[in-house]
Backbone bond lengths (Angstrom), bond angles and torsions (degrees), N, CA, C in turn:
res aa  C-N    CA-C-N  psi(-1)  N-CA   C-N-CA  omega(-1)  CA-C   N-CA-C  phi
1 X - - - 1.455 - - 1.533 108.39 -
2 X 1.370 104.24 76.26 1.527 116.99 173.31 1.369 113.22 -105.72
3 X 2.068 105.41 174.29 1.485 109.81 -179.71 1.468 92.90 -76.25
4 X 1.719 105.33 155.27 1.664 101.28 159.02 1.277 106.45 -111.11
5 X 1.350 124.40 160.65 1.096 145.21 143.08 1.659 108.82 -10.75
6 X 1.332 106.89 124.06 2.019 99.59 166.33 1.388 119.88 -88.83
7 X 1.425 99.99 147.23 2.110 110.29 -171.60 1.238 93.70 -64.08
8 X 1.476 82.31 139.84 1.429 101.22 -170.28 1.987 93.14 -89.61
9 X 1.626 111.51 -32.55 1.400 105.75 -160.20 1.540 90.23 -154.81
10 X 1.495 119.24 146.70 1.623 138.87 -172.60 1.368 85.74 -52.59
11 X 1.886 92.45 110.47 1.709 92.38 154.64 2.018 133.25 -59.68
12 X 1.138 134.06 146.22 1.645 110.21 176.26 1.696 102.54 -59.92
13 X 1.322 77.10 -170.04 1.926 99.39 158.92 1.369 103.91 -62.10
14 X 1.096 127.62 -78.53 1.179 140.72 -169.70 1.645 119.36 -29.73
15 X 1.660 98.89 -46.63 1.690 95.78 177.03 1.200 109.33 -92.35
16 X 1.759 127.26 -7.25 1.450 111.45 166.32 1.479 107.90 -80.31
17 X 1.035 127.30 -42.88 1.038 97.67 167.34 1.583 157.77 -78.64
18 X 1.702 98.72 2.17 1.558 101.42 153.95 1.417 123.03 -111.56
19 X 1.874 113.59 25.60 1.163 151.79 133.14 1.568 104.93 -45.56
20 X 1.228 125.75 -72.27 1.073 147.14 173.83 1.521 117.95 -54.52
21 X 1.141 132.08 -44.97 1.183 120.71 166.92 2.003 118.08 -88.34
22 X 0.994 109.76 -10.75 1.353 127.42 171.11 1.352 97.08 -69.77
23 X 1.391 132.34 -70.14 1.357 128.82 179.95 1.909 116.73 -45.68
24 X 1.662 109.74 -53.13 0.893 110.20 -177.62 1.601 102.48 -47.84
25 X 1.260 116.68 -66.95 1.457 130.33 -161.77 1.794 98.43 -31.92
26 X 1.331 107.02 -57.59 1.953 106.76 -172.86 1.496 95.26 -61.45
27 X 1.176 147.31 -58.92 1.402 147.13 -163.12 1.440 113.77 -65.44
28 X 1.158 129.42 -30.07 1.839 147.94 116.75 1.087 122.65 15.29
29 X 2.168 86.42 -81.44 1.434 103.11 -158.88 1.321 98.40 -79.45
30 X 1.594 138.70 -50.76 1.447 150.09 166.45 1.655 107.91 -29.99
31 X 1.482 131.37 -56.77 1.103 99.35 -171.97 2.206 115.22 -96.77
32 X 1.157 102.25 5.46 1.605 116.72 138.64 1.402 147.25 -32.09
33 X 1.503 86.18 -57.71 1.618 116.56 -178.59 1.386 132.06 -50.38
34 X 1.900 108.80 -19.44 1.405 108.75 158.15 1.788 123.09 -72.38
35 X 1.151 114.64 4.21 1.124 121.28 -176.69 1.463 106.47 -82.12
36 X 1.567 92.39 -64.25 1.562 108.23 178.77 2.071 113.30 -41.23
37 X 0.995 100.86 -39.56 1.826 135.18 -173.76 1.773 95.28 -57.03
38 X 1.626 87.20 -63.98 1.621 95.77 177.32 1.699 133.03 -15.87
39 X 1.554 84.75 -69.23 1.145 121.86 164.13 1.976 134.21 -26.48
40 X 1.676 81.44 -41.21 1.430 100.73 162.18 1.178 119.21 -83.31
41 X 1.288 138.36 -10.42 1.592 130.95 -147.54 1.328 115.87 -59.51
42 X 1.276 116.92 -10.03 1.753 123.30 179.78 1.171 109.59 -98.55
43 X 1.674 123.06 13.20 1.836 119.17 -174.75 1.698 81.62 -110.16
44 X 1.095 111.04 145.93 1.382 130.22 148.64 1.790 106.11 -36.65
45 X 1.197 116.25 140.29 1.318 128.87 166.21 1.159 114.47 -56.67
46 X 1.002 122.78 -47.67 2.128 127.88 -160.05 1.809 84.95 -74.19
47 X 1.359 125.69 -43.34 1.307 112.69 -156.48 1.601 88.56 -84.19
48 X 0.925 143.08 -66.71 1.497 141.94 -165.10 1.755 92.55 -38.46
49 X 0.995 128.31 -37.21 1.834 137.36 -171.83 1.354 103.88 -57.68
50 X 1.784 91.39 -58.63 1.807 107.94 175.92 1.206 114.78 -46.59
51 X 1.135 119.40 -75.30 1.774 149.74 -166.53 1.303 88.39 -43.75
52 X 1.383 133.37 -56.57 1.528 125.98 -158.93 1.795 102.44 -87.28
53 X 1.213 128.27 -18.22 1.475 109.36 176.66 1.349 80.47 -88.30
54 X 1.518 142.77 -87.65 1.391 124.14 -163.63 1.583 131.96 -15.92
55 X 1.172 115.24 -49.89 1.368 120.15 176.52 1.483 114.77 -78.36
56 X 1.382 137.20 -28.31 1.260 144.55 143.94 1.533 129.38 -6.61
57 X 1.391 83.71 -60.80 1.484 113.43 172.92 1.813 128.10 -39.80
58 X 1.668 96.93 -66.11 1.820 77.31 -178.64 1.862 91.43 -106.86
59 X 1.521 123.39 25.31 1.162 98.70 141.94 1.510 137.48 -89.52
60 X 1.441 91.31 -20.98 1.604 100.46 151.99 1.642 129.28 -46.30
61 X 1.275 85.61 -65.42 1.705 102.38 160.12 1.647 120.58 -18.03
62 X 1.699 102.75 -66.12 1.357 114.89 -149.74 2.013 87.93 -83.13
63 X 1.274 120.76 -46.13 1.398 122.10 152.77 1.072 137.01 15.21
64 X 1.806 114.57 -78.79 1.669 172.86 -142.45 1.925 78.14 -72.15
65 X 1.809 95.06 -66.15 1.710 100.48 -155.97 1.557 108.82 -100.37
66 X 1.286 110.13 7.10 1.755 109.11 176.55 1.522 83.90 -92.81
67 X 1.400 132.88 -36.16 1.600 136.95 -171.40 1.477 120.69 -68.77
68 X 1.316 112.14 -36.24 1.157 134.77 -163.27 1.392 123.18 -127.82
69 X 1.552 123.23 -27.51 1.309 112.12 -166.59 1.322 104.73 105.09
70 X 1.554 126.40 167.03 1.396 127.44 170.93 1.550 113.45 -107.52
71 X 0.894 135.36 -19.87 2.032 132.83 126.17 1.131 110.45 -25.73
72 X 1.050 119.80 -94.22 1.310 136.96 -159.22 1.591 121.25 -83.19
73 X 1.206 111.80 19.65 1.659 141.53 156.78 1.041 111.50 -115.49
74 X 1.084 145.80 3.56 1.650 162.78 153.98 1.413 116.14 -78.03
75 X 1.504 96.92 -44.23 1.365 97.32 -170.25 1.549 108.14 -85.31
76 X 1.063 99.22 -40.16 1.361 118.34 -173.08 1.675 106.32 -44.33
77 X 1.337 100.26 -57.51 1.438 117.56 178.76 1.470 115.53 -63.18
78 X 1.324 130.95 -11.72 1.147 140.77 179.00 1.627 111.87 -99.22
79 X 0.864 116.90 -13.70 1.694 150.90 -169.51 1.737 88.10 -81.92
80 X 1.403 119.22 -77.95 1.345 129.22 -164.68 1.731 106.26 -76.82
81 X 1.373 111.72 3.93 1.640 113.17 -175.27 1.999 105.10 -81.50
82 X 1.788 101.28 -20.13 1.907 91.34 -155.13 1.665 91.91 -61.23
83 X 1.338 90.36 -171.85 1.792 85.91 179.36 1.265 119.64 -99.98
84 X 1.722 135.81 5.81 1.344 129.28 146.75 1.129 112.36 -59.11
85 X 1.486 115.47 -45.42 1.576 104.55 -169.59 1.817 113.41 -75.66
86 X 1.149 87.10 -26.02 2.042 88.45 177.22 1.767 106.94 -70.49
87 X 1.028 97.62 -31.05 1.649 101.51 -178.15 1.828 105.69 -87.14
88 X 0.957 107.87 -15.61 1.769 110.22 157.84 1.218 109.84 -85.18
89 X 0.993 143.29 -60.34 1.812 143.09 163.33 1.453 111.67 -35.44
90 X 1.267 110.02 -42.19 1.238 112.61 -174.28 2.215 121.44 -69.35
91 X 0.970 68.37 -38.82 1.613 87.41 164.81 1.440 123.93 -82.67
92 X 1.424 119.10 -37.11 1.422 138.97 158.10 1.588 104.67 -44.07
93 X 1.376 103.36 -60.65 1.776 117.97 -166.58 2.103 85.34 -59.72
94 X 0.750 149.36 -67.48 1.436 146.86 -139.59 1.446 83.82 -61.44
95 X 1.301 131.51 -78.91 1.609 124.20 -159.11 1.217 106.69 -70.14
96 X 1.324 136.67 -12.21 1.627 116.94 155.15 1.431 117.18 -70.08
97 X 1.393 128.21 -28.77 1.400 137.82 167.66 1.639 100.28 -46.00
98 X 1.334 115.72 -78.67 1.867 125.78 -171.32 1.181 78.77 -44.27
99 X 1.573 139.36 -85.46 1.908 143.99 -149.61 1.351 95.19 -40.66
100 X 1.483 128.96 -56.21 1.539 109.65 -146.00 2.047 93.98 -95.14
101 X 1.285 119.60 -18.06 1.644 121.28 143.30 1.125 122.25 -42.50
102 X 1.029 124.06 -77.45 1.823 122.95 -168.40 1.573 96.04 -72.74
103 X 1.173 123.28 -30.31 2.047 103.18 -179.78 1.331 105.34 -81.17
104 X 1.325 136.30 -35.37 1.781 130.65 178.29 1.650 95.40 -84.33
105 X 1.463 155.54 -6.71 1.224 141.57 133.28 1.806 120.54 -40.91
106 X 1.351 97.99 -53.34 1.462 111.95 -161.75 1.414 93.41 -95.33
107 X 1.545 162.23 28.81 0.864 150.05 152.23 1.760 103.40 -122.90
108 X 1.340 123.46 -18.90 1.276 130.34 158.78 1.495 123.58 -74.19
109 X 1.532 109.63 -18.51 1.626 114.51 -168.50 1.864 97.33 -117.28
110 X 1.355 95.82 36.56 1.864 108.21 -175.46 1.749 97.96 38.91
111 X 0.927 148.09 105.77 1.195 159.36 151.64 1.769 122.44 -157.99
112 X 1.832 96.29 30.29 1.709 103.87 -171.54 1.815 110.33 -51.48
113 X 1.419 97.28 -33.02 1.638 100.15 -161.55 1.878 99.59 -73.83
114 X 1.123 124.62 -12.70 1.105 137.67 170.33 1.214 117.02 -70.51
115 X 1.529 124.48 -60.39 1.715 125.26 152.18 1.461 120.26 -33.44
116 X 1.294 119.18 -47.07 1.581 135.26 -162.71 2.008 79.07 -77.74
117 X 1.243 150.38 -79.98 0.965 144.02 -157.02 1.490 106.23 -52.37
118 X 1.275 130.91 -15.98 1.494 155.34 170.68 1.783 91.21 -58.42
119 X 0.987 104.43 -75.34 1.750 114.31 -171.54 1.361 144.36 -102.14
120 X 1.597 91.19 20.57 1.732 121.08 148.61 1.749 101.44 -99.08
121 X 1.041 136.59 -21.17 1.399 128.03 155.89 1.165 130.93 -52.42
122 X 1.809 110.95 -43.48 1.297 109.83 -148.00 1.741 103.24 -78.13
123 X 1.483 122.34 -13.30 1.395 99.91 -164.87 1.499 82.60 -81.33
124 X 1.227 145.28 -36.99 1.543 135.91 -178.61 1.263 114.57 -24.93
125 X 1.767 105.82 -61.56 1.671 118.41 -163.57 1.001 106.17 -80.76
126 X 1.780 126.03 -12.09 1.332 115.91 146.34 1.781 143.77 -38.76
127 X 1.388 69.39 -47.43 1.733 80.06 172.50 1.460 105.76 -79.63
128 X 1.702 118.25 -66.65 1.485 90.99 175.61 1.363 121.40 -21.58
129 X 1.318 128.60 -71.20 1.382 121.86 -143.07 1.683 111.64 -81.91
130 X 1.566 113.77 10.15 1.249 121.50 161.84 1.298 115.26 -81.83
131 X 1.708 112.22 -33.41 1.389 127.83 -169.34 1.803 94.17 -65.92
132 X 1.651 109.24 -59.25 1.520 103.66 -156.61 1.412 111.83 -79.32
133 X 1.837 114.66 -19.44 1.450 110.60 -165.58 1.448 117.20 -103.74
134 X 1.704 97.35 -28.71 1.615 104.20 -175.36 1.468 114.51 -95.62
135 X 1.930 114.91 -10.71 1.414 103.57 -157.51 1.364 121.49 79.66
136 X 0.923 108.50 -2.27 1.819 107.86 174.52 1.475 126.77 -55.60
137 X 1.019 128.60 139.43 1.522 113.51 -179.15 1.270 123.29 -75.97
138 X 1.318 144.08 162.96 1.668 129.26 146.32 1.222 94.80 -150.49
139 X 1.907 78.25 162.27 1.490 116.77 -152.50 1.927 99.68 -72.43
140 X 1.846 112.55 -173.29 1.014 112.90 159.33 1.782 118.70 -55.87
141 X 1.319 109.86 -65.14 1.420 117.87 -176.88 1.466 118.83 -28.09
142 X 1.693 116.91 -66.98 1.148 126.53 -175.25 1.484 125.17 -52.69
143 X 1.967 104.35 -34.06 1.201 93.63 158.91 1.583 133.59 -72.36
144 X 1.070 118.75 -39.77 1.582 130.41 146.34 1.419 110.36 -6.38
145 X 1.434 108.10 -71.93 1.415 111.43 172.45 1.421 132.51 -95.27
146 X 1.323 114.57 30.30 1.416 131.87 156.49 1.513 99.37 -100.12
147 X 1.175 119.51 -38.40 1.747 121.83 -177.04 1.733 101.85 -68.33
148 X 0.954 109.07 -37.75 1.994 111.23 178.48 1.330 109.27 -82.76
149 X 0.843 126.90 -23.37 1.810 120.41 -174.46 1.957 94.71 -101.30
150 X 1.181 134.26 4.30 1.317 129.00 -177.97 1.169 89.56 -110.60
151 X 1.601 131.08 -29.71 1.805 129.21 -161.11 1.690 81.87 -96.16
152 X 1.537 127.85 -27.87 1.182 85.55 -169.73 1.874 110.55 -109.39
153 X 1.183 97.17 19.63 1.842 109.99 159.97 1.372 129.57 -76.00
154 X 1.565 98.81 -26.12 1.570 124.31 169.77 1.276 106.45 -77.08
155 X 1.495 124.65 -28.95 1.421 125.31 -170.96 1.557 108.18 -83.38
156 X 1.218 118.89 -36.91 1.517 145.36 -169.09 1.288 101.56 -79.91
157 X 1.564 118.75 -26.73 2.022 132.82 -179.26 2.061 87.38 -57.82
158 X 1.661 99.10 -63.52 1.390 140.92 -142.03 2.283 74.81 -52.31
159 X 1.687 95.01 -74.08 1.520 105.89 -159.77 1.542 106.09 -37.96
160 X 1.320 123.37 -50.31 1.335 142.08 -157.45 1.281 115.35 -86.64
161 X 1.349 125.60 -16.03 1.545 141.11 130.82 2.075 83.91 105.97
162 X 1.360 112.76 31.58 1.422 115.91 173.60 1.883 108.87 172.12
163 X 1.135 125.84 161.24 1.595 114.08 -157.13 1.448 83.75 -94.29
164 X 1.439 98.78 147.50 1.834 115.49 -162.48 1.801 84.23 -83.34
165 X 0.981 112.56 89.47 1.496 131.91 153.62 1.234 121.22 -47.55
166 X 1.714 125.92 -42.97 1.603 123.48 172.05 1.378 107.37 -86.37
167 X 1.428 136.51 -19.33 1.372 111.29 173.48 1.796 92.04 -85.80
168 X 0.708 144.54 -58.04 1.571 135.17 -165.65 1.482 95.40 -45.49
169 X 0.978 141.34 -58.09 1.325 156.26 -161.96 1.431 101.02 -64.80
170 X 1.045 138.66 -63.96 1.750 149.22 148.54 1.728 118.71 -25.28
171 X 1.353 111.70 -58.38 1.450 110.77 161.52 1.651 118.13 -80.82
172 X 1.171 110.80 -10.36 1.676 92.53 175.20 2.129 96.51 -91.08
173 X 1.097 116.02 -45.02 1.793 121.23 -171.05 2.443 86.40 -58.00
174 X 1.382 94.82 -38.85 2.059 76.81 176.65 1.707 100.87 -82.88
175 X 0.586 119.43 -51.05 1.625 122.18 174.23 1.435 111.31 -10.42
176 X 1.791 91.41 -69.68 1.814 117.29 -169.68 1.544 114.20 -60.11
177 X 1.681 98.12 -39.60 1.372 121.26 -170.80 1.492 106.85 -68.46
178 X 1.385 119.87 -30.54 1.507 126.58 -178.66 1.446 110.06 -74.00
179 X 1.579 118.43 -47.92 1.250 146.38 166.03 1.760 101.96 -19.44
180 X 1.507 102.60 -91.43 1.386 129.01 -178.96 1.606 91.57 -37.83
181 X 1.416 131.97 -60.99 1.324 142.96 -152.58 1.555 103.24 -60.61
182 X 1.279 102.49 -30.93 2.287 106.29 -173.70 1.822 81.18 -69.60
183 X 1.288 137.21 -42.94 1.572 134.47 -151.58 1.360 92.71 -73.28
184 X 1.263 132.96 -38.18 1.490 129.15 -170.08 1.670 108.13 -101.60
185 X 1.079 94.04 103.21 1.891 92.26 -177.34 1.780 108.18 -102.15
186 X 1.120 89.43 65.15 1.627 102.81 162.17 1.377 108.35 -104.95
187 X 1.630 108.77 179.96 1.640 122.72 176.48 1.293 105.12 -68.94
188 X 1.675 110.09 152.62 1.553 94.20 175.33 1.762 117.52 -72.04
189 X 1.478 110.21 -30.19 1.276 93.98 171.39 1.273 131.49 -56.29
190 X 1.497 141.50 -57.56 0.981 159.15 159.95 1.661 94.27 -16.90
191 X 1.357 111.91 -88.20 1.464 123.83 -175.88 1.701 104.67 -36.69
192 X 1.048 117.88 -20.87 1.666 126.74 174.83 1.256 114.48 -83.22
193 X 1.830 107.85 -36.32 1.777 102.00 172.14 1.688 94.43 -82.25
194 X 0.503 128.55 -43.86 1.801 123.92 -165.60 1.640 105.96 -57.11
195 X 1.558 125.25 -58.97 1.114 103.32 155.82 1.376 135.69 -65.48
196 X 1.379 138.78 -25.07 0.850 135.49 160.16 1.979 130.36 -48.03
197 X 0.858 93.37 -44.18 1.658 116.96 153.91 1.860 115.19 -58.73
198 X 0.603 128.75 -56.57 1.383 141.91 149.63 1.405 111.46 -42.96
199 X 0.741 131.49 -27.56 1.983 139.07 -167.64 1.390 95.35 -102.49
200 X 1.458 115.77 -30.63 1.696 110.23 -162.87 1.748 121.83 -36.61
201 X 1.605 70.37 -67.96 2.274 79.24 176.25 1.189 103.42 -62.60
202 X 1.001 157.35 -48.52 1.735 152.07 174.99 1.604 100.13 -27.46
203 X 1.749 97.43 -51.03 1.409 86.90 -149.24 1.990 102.83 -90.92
204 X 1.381 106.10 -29.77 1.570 99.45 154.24 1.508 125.92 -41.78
205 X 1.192 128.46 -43.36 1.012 143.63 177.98 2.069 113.04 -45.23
206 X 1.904 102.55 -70.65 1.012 140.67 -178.42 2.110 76.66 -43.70
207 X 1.275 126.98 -85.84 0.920 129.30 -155.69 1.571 120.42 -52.11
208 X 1.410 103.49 -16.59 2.087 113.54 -174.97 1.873 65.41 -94.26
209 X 1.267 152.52 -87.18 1.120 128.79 -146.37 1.502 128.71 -41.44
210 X 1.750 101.93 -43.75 1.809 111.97 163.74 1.358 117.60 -61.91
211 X 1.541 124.65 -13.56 1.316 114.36 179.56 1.527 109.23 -102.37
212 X 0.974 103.81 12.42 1.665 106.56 170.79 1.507 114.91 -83.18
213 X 1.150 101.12 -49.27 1.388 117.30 179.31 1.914 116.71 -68.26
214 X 0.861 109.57 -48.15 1.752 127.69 177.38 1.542 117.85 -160.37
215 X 1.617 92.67 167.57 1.747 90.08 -171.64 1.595 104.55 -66.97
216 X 1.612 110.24 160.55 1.437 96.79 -177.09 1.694 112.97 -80.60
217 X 1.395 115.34 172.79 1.518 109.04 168.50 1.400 117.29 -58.30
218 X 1.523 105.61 -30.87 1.382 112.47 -165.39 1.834 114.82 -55.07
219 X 1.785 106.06 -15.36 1.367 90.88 -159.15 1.902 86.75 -141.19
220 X 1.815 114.06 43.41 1.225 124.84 158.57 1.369 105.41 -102.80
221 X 1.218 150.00 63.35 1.594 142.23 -125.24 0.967 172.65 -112.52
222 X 1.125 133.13 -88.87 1.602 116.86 -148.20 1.909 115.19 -47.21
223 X 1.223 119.90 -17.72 1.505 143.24 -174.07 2.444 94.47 -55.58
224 X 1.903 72.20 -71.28 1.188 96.01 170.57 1.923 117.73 -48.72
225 X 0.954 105.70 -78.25 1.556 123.63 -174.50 1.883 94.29 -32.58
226 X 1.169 88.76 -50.84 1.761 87.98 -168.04 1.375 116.95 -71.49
227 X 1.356 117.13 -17.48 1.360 113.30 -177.38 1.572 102.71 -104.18
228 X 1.475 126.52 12.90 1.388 126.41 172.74 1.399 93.27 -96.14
229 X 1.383 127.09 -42.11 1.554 129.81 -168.00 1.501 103.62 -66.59
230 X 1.508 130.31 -40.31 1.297 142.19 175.43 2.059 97.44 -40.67
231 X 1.404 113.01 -39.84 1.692 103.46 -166.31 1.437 90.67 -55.49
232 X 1.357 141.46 -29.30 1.677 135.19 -174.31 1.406 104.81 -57.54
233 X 1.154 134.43 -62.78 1.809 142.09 -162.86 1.635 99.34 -74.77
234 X 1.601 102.43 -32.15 1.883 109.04 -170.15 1.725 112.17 -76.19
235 X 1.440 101.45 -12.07 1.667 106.17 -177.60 1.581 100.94 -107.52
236 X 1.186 140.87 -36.64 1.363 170.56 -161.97 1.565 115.66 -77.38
237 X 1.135 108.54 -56.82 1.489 102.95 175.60 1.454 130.47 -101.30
238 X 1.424 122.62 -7.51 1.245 131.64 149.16 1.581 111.79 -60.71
239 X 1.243 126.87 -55.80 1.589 115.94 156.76 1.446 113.94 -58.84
240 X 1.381 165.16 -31.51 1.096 149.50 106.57 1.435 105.61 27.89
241 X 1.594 111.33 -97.51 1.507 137.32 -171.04 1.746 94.37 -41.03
242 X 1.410 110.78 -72.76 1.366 113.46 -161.07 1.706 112.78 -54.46
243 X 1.420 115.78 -24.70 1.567 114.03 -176.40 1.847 103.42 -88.07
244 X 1.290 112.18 -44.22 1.565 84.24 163.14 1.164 132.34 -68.58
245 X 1.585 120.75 -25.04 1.648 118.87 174.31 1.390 101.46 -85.82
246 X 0.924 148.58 -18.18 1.704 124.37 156.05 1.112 127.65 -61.58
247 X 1.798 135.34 -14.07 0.999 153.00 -157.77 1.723 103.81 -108.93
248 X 1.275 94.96 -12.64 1.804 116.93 177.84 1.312 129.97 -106.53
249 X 1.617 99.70 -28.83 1.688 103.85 163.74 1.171 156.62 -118.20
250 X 0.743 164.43 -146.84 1.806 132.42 153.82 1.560 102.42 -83.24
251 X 1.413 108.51 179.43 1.439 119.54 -176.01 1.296 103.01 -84.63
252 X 1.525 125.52 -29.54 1.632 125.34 169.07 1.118 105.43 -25.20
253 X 1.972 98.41 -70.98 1.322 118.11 -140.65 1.805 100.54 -64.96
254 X 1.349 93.82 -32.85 2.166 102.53 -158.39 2.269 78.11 -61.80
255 X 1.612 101.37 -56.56 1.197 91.70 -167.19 1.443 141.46 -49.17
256 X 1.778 115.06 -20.79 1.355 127.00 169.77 1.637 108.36 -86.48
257 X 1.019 115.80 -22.00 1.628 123.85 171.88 1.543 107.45 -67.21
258 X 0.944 119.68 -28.28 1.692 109.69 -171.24 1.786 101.24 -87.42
259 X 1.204 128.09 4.89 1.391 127.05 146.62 1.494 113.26 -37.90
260 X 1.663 98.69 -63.63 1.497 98.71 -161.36 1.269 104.50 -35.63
261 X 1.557 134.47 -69.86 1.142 147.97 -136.48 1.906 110.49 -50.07
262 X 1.104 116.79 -32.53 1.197 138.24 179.40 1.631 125.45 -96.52
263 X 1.093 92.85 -49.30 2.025 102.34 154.26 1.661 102.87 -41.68
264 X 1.349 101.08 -69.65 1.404 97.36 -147.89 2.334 99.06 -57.33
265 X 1.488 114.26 -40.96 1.221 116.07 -157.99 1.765 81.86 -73.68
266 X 1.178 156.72 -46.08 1.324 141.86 165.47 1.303 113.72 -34.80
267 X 1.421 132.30 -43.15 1.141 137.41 -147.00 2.218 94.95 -88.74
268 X 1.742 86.88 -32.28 1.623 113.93 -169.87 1.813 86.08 -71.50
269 X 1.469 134.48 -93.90 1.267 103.58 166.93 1.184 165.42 -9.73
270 X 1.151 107.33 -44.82 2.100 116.84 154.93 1.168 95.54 -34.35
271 X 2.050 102.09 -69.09 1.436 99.36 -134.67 1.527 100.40 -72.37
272 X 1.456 113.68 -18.45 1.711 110.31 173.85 1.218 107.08 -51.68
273 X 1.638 148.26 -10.26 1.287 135.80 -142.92 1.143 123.04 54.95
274 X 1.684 123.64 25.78 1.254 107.86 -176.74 2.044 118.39 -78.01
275 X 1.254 124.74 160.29 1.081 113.58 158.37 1.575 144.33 -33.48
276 X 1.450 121.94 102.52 1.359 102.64 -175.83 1.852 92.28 -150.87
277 X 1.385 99.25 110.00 1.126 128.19 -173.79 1.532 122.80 -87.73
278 X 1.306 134.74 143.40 1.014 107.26 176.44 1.593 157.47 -72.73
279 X 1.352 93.32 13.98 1.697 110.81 -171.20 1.814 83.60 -108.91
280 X 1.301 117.63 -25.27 1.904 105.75 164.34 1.951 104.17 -73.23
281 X 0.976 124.29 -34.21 1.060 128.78 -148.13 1.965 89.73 -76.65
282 X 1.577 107.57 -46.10 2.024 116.99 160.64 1.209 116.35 -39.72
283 X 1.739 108.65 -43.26 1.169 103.61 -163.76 1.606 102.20 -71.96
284 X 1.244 122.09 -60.26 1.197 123.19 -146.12 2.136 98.15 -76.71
285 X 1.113 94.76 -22.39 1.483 98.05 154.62 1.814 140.32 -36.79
286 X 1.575 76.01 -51.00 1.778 97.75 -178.44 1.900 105.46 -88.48
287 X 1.822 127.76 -9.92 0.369 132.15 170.65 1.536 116.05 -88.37
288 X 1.559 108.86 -49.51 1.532 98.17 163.84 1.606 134.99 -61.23
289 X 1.081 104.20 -28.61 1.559 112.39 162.80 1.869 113.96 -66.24
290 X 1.186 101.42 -38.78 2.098 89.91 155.82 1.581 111.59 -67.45
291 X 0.847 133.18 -31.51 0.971 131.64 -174.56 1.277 111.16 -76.90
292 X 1.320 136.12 -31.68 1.313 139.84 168.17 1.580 108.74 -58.06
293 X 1.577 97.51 -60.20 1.620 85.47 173.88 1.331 136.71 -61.13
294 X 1.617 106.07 -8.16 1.394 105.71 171.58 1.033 112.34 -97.34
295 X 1.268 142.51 0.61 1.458 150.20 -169.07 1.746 112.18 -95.54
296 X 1.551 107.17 -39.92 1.435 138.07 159.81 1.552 109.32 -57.49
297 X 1.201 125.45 -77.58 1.098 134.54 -169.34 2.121 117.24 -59.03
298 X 1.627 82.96 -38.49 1.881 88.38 150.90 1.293 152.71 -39.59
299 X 1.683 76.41 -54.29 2.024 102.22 165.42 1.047 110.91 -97.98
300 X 1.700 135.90 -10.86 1.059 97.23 150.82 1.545 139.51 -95.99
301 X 1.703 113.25 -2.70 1.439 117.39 158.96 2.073 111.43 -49.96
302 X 1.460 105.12 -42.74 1.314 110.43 -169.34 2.147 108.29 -57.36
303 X 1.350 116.22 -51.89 1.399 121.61 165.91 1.042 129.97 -61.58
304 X 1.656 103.74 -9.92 2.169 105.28 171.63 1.131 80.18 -87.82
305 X 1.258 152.46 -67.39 1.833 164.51 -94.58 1.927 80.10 -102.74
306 X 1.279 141.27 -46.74 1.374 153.24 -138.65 1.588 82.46 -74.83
């Protein structure tokens, strides 16, 4: 879930609409992904953390030139090497580290519907943080639904018998991470090997720490091994999907599409049996109803804008 590149020229029909299903497909695969996660529940956390920036890496790589070409994935990659831009990645890479921590914690420690409340927030604190950092204006609506998604975080404090600290904590580290991400206007892949590369020793590290404790998954096996190497293609090509279909649709459209991603991992919780009570059930109420108004108020900035 990176910036894309802006159209350069009116996509047809044709590429919005496999604009459109390209986007869907990443917003899909993202709110899916606790399934895939599932799967791990017998690896230690720190190594599943590891395993997925390691493997990241030369699927990022291979990405760069299925995206671009091998010219112009060269360059590209040479583009994100000066040292502003490495020192923007570099800072970028830290809050995807905490993000992809606290979401493989909280989807391993059954608390998916808790992540998903993570990322029905974040387009909110988007806007906040345009309001307080950029000066941006907003409308009546949005505040409306900045006032309902704060009454119903307080409500969600109330259900959970303490304020859900890892989803706030999860949408503010993607928030920040998006932030830093408008400063670096590279591809998202690329910007994916660069932090990922950057994460490496972190994540070697993470793994001499998991092997202290027990053998790693990586080497109970090959079953195993292969489905830890899979987190590389499983982080990789949903950004793939999402950078050509953003490059295909309007920002409306990318912007009501990034629902899915969170619907579906709520929907993935139920069916886990996770807890959802009815003073959670208010909360996320008062949150979907901000969300309506921002969803409304979207399309209708987009038909004055026409």
């Amino acid at each position: 879930m990176s910036q894309a590149a802006p159209i350069t020229a009116s996509p047809s029909d044709l590429e919005r609409r496999t604009g459109f299903l390209a986007g869907a497909f990443a917003y899909v695969a993202w709110g899916f992904l606790p399934l895939y996660l599932k799967l791990l529940s017998a690896i230690d956390v720190r190594e599943v953390l590891a395993q997925r920036i390691l493997w990241a890496a030369p699927s990022a790589f291979i990405a760069v030139f299925v995206m671009s070409g091998w010219r112009a994935g060269w360059r590209e990659i040479a583009t994100a090497l000066t040292p502003r831009m490495l020192g923007t990645l570099a800072a970028s890479a830290c809050f995807i580290f905490v993000n992809w921590g606290m979401y493989v914690y909280l989807v391993l420690n059954e608390r998916v519907i808790e992540s998903a409340l993570a990322y029905f927030l974040a387009p909110l604190v988007s806007v906040a943080i345009g309001v307080l950092f950029f000066k941006e204006s907003i409308t009546t609506p949005r505040v409306i639904a900045l006032a309902l998604a704060l009454v119903g975080v307080v409500v969600q404090g109330f259900a959970l018998g303490a304020p859900p600290w890892m989803a706030l904590g999860l949408c503010a580290t993607w928030s920040v991470y998006a932030v830093i991400r408008k400063r670096a206007p590279v591809p998202a892949a690329v910007g994916l090997l660069i932090e990922s590369l950057a994460l490496a020793p972190v994540a070697i590290g993470l793994l001499v720490w998991a092997a202290s404790a027990a053998p790693l998954g990586f080497t109970l096996g090959w079953e195993m091994a292969l489905l830890l190497a899979v987190a590389g293609p499983v982080t990789a090509i949903p950004l793939m999907a999402f950078a050509f279909g953003a490059r295909r649709v309007s920002f409306t459209t990318l912007g009501l599409l990034q629902f899915l991603a969170p619907t579906l991992q709520f929907l993935t919780g139920i069916a886990f049996g996770e807890s959802f009570t009815p003073l959670r059930a208010v909360s996320f109420g008062l949150i979907w109803a901000g969300l309506a108004f921002f969803s409304w108020d979207t399309l209708r900035q987009a038909k004055l804008n026409e």
